[in-house]
C-alpha positions in Angstrom: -55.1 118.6 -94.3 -58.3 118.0 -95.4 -61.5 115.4 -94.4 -64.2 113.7 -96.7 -67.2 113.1 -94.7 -69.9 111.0 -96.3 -73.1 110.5 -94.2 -76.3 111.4 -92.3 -77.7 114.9 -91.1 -80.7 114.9 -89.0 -82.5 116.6 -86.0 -81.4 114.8 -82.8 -84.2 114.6 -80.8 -83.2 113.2 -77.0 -85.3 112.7 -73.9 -84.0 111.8 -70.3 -86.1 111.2 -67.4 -85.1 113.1 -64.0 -85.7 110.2 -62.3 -86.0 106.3 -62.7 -87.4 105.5 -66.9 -90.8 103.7 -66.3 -91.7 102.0 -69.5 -95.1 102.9 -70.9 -95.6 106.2 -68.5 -94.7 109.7 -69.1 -91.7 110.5 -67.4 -91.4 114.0 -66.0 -87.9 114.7 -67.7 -86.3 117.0 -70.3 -86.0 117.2 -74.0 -83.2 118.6 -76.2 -83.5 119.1 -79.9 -80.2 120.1 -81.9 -78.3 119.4 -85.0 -77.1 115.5 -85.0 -76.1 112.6 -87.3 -73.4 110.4 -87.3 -71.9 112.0 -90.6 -72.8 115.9 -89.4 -71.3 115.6 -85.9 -68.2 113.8 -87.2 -67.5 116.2 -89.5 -68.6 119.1 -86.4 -65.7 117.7 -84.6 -63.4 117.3 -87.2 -64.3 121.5 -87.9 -64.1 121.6 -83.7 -60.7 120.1 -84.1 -59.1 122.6 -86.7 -59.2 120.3 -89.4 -60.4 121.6 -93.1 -63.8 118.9 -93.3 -66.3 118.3 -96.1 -69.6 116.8 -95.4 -71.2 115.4 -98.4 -74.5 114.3 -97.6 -78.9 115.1 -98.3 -80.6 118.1 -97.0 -84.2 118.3 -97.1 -86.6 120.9 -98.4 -88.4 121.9 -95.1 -87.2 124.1 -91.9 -85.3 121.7 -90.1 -82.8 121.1 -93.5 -81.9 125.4 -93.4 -81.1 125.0 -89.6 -78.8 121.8 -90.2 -77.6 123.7 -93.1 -77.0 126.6 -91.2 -75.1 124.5 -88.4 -72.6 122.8 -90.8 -71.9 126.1 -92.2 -71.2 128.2 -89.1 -68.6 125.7 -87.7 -67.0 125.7 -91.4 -67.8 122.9 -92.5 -68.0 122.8 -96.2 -71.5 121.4 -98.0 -71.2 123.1 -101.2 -71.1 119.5 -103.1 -74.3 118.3 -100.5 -77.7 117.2 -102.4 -80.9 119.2 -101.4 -84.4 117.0 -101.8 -87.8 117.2 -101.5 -88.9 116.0 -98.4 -88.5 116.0 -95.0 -85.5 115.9 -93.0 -84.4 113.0 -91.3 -84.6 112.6 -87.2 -82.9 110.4 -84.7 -85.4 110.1 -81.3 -83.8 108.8 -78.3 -84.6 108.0 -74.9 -81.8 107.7 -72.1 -82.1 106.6 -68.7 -81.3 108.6 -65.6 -77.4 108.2 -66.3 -77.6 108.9 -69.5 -77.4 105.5 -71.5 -79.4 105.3 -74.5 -82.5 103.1 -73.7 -84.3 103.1 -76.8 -84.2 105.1 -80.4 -85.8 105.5 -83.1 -84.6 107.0 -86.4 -86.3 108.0 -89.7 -83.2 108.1 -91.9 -85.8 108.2 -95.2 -83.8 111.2 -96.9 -80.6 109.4 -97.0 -82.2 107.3 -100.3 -80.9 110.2 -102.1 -77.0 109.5 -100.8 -77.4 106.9 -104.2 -74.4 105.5 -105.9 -74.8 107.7 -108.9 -74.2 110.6 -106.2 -71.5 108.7 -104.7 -69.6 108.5 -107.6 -70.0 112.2 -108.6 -68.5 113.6 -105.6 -65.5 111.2 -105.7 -63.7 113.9 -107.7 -63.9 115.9 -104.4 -63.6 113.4 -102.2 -60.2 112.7 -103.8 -58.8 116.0 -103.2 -58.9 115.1 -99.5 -56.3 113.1 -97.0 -59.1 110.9 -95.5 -62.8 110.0 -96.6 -65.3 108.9 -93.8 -68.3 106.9 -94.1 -71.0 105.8 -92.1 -73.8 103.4 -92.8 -76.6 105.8 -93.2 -76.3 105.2 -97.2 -77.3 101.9 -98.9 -74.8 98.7 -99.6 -74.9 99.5 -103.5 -74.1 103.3 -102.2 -71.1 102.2 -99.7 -69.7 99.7 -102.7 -69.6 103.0 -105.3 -67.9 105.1 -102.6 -65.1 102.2 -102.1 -64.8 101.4 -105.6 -64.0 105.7 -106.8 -62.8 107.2 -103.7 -58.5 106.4 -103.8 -57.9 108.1 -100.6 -58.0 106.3 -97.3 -61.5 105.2 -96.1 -62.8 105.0 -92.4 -65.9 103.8 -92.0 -68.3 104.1 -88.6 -70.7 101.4 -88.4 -74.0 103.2 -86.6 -75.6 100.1 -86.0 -75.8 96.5 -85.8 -78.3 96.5 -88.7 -76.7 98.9 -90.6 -73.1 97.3 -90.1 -74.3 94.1 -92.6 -74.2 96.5 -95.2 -70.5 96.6 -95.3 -69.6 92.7 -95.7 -68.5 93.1 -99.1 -66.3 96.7 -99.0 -64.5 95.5 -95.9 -60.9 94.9 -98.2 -61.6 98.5 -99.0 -61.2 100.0 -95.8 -58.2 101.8 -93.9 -60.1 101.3 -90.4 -63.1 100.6 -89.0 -64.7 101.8 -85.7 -67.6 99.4 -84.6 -69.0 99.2 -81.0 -68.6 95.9 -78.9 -71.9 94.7 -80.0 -71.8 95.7 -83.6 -68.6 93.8 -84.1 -70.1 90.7 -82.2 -72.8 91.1 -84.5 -70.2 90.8 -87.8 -68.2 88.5 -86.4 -69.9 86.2 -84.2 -66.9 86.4 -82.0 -67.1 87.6 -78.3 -63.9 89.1 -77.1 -62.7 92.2 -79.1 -59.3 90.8 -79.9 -61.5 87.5 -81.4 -64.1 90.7 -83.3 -60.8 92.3 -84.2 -58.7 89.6 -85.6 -62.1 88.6 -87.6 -62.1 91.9 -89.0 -58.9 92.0 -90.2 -58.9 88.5 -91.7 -61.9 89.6 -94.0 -59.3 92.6 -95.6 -59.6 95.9 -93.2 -56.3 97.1 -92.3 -57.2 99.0 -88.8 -59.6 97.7 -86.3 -60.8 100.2 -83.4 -63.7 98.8 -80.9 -65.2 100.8 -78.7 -65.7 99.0 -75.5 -68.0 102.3 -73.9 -66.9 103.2 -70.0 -64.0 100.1 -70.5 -62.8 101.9 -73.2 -60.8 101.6 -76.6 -59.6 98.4 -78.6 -57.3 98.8 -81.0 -55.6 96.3 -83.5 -54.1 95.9 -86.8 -51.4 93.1 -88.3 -48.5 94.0 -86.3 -50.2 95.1 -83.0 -53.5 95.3 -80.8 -54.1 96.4 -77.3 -56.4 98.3 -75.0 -56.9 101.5 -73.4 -58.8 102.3 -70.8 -61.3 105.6 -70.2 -59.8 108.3 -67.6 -62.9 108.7 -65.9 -66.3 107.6 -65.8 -69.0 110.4 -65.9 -72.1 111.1 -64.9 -73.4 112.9 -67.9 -74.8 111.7 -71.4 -72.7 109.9 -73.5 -74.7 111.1 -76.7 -72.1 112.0 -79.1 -69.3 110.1 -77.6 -68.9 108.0 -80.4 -68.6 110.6 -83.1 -66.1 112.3 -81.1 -63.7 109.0 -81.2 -64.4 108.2 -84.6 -63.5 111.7 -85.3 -60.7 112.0 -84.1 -59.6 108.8 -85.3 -59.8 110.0 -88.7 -57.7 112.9 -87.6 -54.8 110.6 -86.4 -55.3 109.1 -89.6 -54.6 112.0 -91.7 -51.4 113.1 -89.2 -50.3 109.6 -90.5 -50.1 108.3 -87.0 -49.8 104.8 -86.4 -52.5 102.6 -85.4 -51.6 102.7 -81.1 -50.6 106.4 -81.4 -54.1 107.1 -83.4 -56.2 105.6 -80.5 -54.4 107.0 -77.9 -54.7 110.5 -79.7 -58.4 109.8 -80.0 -58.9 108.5 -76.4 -57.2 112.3 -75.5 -59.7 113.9 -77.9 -63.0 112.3 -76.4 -61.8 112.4 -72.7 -61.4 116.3 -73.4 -64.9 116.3 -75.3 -66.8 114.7 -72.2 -65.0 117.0 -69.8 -66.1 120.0 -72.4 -69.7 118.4 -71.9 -69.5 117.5 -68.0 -68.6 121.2 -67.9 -71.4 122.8 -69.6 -74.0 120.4 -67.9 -72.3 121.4 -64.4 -72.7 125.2 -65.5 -76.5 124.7 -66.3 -77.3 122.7 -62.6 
């Protein structure tokens, strides 16, 4: 089996504060740079996870671009069909707090202009050849509608944001599934509950609905069942990368064919074992 990943690849760029966050201070803390984007790590863990993977997304012309190059290509991920542009390459900068919840971030996601429909449409050939194509939002509405309207296979798309999520209004009868956050689906649905954010969601055409609800973990839904599982444990580690882990693995139960309960319960097992793989190698380092 084989995954389509169309996205973002940036320099993550995280801060966390050994103590308490004071706002508007320098906090005494530590700094970690490494390979990130939603696209890139989905398709790391997708790679991670055995799974043949594809990323098909903009590289830039400076440094940073060889070492995100490099990355993708260590862990096997294929980016023969990716675009390489001038300029520089795009960055994520985020701030947690002393548990490791995001406080604030910032992201120059500049490069991703060149994900353009008239790309999107060229690789859909590719794309094709695979069992599952996911997207995030990182590329433009008229971008996400080309990819819809060529790609045949099934389509998962991530969300990323609140903002970036209204660019999806019109594929939405396109998609397989779709894997918002609690507040991004608030935000598309004007609905509070996630059954209400689900059911919204799969009025308006997508057939697979998975929230994630954070530390009360995993909402699931589609037309003939919904439900909700919780997180084994609650760590005390960064939850960077979390996210991309589920919505990987999601789009792994997707290509076993698994149903809709069996793919987030399969994905709730694949993120509980990435956090323990992170809690491990923070515990190592301490």
């Amino acid at each position: 089996m084989r995954i389509a990943v169309f996205g973002g690849a940036n320099l993550d760029v995280l801060g966390r504060p050994e103590g308490k966050l004071v706002l508007r201070d320098s906090c005494i803390g530590h700094v970690e740079m490494r390979p990130g984007g939603v696209g890139r790590n989905i398709a790391e863990q997708i790679a991670r996870s055995g799974m043949e993977c594809e990323l098909f997304t903009a590289f830039g012309s400076d440094m940073t671009a060889e070492m995100l190059r490099r990355s993708c290509t260590d862990l096997g991920i294929d980016v023969s069909h990716a675009i390489t542009a001038e300029g520089s390459s795009c960055v994520y900068l985020c701030v947690h707090d002393d548990t490791g919840d995001m406080m604030t971030a910032v992201n120059d996601m500049a490069l991703t202009r060149y994900l353009s429909p008239d790309y999107a449409r060229q690789v859909s050939e590719w794309i094709n050849r695979c069992d599952v194509c996911v997207t995030d939002t990182n590329a433009s509405e008229e971008t996400l509608k080309a990819l819809t309207e060529t790609v045949k296979v099934p389509i998962m798309l991530d969300t990323v944001s609140c903002v970036k999520a209204e660019r999806t209004r019109d594929i939405l009868p396109r998609l397989e599934a779709i894997k918002p956050n609690l507040m991004e689906a608030r935000s598309m649905t004007g609905w509070e509950t996630p059954r209400d954010c689900a059911l919204a969601l799969l009025m308006r055409g997508v057939k697979r609905v998975f929230i994630s609800l954070g530390k009360d973990g995993l909402f699931y839904a589609d037309t003939t069942e919904d439900g909700c599982l919780p997180v084994k444990e609650v760590m005390d580690a960064s939850v960077t990368g979390a996210g991309d882990a589920l919505c990987a693995a999601l789009a792994t139960g997707l290509a076993k064919g698994l149903t809709t309960s069996a793919c987030a319960a399969y994905a709730m097992e694949q993120t509980h074992a990435y956090m323990m793989g992170k809690k491990s190698i923070k515990e190592k380092h301490t």
